[in-house]
Residue frames as a rotation matrix with the C-alpha (Angstrom) as fourth column:
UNK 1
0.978 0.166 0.123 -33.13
-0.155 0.984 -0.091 -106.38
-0.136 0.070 0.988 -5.20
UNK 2
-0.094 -0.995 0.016 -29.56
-0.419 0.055 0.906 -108.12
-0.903 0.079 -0.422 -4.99
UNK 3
-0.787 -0.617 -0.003 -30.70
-0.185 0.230 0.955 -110.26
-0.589 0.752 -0.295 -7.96
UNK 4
0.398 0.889 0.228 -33.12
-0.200 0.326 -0.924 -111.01
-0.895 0.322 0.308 -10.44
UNK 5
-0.801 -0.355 0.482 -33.51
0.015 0.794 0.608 -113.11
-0.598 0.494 -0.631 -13.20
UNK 6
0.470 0.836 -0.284 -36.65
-0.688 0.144 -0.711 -113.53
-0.554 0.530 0.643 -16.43
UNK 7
-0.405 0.169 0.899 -37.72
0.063 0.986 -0.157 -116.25
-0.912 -0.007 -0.410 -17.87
UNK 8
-0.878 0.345 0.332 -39.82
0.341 -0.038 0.939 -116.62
0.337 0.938 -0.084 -20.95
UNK 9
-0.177 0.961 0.211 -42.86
0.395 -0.127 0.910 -116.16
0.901 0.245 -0.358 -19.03
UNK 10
0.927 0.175 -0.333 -41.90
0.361 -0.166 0.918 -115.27
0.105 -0.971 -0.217 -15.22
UNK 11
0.120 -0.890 0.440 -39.29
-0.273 -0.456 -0.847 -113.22
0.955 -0.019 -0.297 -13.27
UNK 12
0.898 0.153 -0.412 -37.86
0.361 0.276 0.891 -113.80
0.250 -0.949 0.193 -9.99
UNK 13
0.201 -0.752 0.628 -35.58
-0.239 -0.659 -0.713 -111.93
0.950 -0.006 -0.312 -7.76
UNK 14
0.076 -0.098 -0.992 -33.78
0.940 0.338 0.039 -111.91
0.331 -0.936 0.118 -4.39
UNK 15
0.981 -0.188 0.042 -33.50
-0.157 -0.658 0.737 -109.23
-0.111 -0.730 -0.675 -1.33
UNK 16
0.083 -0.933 0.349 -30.22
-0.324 -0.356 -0.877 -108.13
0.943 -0.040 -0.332 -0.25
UNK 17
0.350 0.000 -0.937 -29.27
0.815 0.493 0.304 -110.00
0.462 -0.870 0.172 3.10
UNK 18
0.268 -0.122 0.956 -29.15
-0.367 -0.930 -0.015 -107.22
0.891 -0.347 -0.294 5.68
UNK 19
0.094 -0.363 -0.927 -27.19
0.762 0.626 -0.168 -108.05
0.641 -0.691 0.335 9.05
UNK 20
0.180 0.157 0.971 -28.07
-0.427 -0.877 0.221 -106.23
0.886 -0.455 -0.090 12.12
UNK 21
-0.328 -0.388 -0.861 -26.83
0.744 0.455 -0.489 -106.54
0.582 -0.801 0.139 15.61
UNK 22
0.486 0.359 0.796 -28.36
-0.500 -0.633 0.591 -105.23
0.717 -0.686 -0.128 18.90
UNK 23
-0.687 -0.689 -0.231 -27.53
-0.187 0.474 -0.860 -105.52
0.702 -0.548 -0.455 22.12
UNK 24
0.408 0.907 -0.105 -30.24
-0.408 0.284 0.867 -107.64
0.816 -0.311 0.486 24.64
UNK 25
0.911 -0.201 0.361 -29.07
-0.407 -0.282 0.869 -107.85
-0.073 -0.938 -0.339 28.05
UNK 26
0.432 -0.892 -0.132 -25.66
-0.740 -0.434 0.513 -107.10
-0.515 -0.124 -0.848 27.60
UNK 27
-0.196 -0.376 0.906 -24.96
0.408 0.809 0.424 -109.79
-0.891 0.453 -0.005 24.84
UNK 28
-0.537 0.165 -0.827 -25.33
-0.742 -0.559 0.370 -109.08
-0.402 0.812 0.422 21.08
UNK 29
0.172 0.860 0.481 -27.77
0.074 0.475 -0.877 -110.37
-0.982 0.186 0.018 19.33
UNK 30
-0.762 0.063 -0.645 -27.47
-0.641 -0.219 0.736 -110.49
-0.095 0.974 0.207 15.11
UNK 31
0.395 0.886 0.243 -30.62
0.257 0.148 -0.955 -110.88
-0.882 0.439 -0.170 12.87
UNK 32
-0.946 -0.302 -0.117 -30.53
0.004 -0.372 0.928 -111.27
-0.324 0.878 0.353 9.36
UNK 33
0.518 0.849 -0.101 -33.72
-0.104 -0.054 -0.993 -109.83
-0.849 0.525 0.060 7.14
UNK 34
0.317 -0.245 -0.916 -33.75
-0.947 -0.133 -0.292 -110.11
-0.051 0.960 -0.274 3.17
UNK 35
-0.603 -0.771 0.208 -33.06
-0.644 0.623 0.444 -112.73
-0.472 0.134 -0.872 1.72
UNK 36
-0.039 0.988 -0.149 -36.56
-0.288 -0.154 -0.945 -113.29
-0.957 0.006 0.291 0.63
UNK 37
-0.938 -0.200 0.284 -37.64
0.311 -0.119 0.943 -114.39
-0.154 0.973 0.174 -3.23
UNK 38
-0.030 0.958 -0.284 -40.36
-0.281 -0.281 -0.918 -112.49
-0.959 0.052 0.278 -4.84
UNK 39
-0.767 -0.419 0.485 -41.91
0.388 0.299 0.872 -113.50
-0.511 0.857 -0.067 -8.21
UNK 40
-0.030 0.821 -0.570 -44.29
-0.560 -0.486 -0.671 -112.75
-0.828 0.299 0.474 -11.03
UNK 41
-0.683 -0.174 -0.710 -45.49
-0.728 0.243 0.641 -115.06
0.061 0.954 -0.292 -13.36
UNK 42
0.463 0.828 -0.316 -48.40
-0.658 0.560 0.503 -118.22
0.594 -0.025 0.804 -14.37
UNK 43
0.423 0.351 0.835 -48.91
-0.796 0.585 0.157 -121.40
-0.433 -0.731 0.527 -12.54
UNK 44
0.990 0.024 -0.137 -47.77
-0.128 0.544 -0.829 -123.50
0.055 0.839 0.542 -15.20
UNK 45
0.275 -0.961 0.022 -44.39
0.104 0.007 -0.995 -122.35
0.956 0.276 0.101 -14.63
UNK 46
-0.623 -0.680 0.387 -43.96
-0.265 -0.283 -0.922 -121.43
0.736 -0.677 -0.004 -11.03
UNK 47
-0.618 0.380 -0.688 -46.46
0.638 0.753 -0.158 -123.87
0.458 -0.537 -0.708 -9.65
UNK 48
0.104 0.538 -0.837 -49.09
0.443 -0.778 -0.445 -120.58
-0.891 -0.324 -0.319 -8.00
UNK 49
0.355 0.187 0.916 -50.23
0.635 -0.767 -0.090 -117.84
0.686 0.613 -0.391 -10.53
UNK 50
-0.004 -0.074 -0.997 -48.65
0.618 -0.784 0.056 -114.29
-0.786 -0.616 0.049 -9.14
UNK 51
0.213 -0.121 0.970 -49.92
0.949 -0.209 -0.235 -112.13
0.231 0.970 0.070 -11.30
UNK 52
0.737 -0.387 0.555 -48.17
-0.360 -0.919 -0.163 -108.83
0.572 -0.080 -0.816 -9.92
UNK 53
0.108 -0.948 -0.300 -44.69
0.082 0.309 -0.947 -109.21
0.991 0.077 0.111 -7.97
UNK 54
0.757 0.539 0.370 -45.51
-0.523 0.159 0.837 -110.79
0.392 -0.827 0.403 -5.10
UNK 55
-0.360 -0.851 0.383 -43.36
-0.919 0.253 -0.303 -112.36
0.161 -0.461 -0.873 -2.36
UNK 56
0.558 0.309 -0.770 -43.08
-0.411 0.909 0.067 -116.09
0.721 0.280 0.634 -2.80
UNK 57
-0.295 -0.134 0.946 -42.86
-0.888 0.405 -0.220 -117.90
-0.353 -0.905 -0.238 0.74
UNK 58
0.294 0.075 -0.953 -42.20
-0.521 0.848 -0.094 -121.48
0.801 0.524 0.288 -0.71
UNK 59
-0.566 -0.411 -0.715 -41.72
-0.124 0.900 -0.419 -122.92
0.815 -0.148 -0.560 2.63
UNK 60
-0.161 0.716 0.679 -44.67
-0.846 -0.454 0.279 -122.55
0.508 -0.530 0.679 4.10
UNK 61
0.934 0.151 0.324 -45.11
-0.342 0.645 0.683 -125.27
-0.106 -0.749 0.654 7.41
UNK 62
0.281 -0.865 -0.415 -41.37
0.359 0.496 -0.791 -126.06
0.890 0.074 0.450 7.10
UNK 63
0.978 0.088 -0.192 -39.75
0.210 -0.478 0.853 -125.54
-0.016 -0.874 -0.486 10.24
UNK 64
0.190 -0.982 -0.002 -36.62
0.932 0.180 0.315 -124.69
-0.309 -0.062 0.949 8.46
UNK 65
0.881 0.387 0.273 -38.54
0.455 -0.851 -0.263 -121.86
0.131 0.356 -0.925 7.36
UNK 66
0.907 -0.364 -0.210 -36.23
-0.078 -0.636 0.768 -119.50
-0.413 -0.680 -0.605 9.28
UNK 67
0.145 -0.989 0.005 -33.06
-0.149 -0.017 0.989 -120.60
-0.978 -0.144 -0.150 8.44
UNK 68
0.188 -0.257 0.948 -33.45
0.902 0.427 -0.064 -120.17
-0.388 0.867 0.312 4.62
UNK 69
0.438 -0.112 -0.892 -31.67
-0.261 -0.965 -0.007 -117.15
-0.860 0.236 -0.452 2.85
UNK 70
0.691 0.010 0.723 -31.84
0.669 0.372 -0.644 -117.14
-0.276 0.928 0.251 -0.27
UNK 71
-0.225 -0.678 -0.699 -28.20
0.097 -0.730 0.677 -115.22
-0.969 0.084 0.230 -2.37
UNK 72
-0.614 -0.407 -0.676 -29.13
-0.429 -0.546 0.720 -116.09
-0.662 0.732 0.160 -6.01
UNK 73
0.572 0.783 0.247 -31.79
-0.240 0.447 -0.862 -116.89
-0.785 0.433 0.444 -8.61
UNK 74
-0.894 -0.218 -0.391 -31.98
-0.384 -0.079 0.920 -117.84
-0.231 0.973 -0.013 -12.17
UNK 75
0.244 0.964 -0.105 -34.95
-0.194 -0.058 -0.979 -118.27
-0.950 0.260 0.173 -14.48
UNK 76
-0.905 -0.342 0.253 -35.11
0.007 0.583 0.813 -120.63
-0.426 0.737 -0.525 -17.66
UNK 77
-0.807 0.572 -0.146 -37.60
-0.188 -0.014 0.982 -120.96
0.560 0.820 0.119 -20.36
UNK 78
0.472 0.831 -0.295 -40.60
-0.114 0.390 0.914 -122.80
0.874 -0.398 0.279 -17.89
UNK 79
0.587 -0.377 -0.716 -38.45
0.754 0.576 0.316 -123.67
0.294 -0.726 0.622 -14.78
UNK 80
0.354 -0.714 0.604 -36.14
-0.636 -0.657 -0.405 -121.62
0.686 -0.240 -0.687 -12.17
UNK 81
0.071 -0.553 -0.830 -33.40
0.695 0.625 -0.357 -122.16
0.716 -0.551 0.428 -9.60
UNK 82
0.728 0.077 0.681 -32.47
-0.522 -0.582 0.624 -120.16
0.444 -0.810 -0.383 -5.79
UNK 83
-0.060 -0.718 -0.694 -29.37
0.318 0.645 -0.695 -120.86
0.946 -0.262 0.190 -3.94
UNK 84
0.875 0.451 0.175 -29.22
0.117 -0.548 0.829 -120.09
0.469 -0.705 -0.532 -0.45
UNK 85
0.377 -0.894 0.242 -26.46
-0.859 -0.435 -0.270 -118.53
0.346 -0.106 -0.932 1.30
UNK 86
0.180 -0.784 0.594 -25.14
-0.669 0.345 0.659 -122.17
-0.722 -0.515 -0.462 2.56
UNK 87
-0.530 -0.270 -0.804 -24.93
-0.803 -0.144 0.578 -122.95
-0.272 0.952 -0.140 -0.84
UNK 88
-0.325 0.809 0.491 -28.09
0.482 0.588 -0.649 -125.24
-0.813 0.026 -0.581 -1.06
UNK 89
-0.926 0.273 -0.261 -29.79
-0.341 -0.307 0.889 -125.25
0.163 0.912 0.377 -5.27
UNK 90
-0.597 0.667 0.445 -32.99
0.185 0.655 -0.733 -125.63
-0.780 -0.356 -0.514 -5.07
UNK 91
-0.869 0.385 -0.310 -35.09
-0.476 -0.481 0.736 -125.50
0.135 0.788 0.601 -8.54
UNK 92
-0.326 0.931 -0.166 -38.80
0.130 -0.130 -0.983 -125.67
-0.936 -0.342 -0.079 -9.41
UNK 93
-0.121 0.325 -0.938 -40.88
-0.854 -0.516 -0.069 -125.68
-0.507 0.792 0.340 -12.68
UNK 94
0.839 0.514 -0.177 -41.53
-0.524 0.679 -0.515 -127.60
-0.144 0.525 0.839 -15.61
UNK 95
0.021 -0.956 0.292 -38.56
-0.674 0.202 0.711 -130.71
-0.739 -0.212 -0.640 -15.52
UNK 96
0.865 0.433 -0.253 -38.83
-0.412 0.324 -0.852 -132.21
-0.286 0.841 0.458 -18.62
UNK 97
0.681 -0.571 -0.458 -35.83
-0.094 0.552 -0.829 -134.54
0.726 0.608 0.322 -19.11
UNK 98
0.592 -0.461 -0.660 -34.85
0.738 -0.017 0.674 -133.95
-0.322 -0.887 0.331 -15.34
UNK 99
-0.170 -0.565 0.808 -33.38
0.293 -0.811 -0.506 -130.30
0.941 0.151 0.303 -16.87
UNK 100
0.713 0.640 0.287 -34.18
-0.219 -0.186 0.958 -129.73
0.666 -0.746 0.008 -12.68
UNK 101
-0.576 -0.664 0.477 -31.83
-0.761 0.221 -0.610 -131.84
0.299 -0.715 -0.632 -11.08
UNK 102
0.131 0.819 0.559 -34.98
-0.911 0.322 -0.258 -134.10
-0.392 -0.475 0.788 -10.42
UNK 103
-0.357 -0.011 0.934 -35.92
0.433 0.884 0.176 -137.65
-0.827 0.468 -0.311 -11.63
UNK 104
-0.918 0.361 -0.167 -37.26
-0.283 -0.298 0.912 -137.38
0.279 0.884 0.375 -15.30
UNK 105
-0.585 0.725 -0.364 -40.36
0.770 0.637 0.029 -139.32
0.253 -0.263 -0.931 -13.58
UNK 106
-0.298 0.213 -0.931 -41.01
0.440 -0.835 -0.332 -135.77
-0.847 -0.508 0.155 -12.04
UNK 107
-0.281 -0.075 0.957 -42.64
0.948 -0.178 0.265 -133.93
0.150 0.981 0.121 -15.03
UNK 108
0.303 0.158 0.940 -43.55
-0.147 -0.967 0.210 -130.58
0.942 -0.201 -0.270 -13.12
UNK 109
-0.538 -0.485 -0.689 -41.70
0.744 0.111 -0.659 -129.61
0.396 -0.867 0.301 -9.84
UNK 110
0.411 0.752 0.515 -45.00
0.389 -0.656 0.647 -127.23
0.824 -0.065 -0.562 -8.40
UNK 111
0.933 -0.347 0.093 -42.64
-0.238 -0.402 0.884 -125.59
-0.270 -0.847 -0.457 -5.08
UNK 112
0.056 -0.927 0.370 -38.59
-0.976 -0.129 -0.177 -125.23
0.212 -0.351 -0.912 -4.51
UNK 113
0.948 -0.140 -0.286 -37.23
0.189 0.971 0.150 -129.16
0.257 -0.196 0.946 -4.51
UNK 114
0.438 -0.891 0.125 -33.54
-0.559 -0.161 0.814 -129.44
-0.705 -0.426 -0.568 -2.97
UNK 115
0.634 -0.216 -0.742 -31.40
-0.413 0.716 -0.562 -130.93
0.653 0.663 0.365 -5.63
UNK 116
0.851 -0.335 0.404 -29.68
-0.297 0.329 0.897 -133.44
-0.433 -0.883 0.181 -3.57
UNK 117
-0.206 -0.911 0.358 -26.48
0.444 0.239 0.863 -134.53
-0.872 0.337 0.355 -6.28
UNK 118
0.732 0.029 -0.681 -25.43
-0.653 -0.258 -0.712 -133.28
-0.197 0.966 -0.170 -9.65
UNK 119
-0.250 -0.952 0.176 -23.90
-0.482 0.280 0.830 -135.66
-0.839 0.123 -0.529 -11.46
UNK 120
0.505 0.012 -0.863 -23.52
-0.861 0.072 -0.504 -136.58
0.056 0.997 0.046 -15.50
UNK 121
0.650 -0.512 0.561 -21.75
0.201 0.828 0.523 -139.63
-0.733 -0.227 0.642 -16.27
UNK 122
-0.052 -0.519 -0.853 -18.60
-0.750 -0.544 0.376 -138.62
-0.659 0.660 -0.361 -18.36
UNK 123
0.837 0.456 0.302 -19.18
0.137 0.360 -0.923 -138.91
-0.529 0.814 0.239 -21.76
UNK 124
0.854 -0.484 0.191 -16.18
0.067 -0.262 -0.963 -139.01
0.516 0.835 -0.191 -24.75
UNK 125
0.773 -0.592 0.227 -13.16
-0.347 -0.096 0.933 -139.41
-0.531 -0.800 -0.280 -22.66
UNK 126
0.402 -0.865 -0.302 -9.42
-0.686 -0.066 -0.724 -139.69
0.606 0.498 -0.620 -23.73
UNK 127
0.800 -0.357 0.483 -7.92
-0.237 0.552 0.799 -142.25
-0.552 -0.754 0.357 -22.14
């Protein structure tokens, strides 16, 4: 694994991106494998029970399927996060105060959500 992360109750890790190049009538060709997250943990927290470390295809019918590689995790108390190599955050779990990136309306993210902005309104400022 390139990374891995635990939680209070779940772990989650990434593959190592592996770039390979053939050659298919007389052009190269590159393929990239890995990139892949596997987890282990309840339902509660990672939206599926996996109880043994199991690979965790969270974009199942997406037809962007393909073009997600995942470089880094992390794992909080009930909730994780997965960047992907084009530097897309995408988090999942329990979002209690929008600690996600989500609305706060959202009280369990049950699959990988894209956080589309981060932003805080500044607070205590010198002027």
């Amino acid at each position: 694994f390139y990374d891995v992360s635990c939680g209070c109750s779940q772990t989650i890790a990434v593959t190592a991106i592996v770039e390979t190049e053939s050659i298919l009538n007389q052009s190269k060709v590159r393929t990239n494998t890995g990139g892949s997250l596997f987890v282990a943990g309840p339902a509660n927290v990672l939206g599926s029970n996996f109880f043994s470390f199991g690979q965790y295809d969270c974009f199942q019918n997406c037809s962007q399927k393909d073009s997600k590689y995942f470089h880094s995790v992390s794992a909080g108390f009930t909730h994780q996060a997965a960047v992907t190599v084009e530097g897309e955050l995408l988090t999942w779990g329990d979002n209690s105060n929008g600690c996600c990136g989500h609305l706060d309306t959202m009280k369990f993210v049950p699959k990988p959500k894209l956080v589309r902005c981060l932003f805080e309104t500044p607070k205590d400022l010198a002027l």
